[in-house]
C-alpha positions as CSV (number, residue, x, y, z in Angstrom):
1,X,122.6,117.2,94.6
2,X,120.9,118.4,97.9
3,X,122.9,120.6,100.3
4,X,123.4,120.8,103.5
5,X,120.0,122.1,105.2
6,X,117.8,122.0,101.8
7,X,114.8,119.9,102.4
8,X,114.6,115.9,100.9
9,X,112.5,115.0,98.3
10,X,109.3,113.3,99.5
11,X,109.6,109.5,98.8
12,X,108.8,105.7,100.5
13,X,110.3,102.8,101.5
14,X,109.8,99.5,102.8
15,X,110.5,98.7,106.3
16,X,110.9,95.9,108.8
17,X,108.0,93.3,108.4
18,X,107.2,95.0,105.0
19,X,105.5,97.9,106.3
20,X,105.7,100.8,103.9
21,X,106.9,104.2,105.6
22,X,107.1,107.6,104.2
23,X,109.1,110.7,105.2
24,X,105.8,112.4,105.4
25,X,105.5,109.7,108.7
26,X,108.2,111.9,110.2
27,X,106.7,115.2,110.1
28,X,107.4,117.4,112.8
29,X,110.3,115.3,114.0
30,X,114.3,114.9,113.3
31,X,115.1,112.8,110.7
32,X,118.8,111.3,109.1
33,X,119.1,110.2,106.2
34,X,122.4,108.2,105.5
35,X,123.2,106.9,102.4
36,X,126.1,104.9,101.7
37,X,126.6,103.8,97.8
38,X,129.3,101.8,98.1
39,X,127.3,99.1,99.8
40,X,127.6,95.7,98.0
41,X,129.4,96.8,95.2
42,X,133.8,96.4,94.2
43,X,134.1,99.8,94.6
């Protein structure tokens, strides 16, 4: 588990239109990163 202020794991995702972004396209600048697990599941 990360903490508060620790630094993310580099890693990529696929964006609108398909377009593959990387947090390393970020560098330099503010980033948040929500994550919400609950999302389409019963729980």
């Amino acid at each position: 588990m990360l903490e508060v202020g620790s630094r993310a794991f580099e890693f990529s995702l696929e964006g609108v239109g398909g377009q593959k972004r990387s947090l390393a396209d970020f560098k330099g600048k503010w980033v948040v990163l929500f994550f919400y697990p609950k999302d389409g599941t019963k729980g």
